[in-house]
N, CA, C and O of each residue as an XYZ file, in Angstrom:
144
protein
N      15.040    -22.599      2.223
C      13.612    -22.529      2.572
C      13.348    -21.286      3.425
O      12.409    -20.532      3.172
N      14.362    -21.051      4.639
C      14.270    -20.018      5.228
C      13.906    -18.622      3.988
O      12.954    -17.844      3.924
N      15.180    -18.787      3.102
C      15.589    -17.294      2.471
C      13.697    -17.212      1.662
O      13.039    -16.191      1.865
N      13.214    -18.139      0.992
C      11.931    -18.288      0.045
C      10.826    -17.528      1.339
O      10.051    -16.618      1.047
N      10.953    -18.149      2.876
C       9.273    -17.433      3.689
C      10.126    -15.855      3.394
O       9.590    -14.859      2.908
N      11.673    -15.979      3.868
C      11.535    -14.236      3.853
C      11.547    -13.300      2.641
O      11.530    -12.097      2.900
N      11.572    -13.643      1.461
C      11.037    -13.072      0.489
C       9.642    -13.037      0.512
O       8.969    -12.018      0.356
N       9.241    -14.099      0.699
C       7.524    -14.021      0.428
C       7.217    -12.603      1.749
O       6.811    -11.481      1.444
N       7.432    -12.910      2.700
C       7.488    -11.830      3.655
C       7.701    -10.370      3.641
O       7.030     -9.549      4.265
N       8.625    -10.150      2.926
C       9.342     -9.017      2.239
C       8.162     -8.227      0.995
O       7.911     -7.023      0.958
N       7.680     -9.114      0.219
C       6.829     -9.417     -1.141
C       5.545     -8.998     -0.229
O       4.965     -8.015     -0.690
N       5.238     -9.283      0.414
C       3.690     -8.886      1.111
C       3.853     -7.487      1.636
O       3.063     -6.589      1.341
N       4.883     -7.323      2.411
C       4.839     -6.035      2.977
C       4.986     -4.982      2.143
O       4.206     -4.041      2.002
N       6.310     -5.230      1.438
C       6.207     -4.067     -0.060
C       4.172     -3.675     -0.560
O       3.683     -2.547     -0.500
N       3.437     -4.889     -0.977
C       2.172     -4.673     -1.340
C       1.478     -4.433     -0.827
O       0.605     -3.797     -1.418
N       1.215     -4.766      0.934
C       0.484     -3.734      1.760
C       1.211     -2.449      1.722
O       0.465     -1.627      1.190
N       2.437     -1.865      2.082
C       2.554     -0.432      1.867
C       2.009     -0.104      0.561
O       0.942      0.499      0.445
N       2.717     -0.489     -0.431
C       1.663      0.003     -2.038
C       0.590      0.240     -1.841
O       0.169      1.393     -1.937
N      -0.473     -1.184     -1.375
C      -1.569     -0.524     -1.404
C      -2.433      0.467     -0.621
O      -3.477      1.061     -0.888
N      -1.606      0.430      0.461
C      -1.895      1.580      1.657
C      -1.210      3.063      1.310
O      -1.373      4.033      2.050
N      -0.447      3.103      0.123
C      -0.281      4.312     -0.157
C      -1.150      4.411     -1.054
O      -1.761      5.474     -1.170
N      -1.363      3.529     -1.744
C      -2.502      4.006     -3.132
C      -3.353      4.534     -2.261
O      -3.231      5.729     -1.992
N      -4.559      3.626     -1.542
C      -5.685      4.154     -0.956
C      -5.229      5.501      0.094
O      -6.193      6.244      0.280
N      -4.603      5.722      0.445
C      -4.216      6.818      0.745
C      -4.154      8.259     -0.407
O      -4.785      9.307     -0.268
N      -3.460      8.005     -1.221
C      -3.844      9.131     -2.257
C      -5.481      9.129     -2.476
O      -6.339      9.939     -2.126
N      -5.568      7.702     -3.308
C      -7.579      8.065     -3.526
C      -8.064      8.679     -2.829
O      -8.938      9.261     -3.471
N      -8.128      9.255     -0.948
C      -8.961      9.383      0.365
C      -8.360     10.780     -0.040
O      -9.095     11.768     -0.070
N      -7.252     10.847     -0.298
C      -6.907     12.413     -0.579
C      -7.690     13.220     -1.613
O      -8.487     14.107     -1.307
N      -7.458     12.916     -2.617
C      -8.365     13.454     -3.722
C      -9.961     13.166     -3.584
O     -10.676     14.142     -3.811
N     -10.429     12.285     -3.335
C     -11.341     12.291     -2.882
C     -11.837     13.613     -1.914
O     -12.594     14.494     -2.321
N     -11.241     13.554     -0.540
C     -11.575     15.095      0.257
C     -11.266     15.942     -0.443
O     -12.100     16.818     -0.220
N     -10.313     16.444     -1.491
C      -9.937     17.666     -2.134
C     -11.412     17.852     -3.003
O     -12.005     18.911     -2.797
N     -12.041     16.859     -3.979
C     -12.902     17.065     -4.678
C     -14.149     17.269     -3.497
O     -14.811     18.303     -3.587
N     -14.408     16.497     -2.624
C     -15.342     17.311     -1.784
C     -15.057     18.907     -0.956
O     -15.938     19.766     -0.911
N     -13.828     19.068     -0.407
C     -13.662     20.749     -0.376
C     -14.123     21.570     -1.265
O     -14.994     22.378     -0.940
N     -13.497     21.507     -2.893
C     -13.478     22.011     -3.244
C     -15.056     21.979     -4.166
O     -15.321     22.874     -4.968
């Protein structure tokens, strides 16, 4: 039961970084298309 919360644990954080790198690129290109 322990090992199942720390996967699930593991499983969330992997997908907040993912999605905090995704939206991170979008905010990028995004300012590049407004610079430019």
């Amino acid at each position: 039961m322990l090992s199942e919360a720390a996967l699930n644990a593991i499983s969330i954080v992997r997908y907040s970084l993912t999605f905090c790198g995704q939206s991170e690129s979008l905010l990028e290109s995004f300012s590049f298309n407004l610079l430019n």
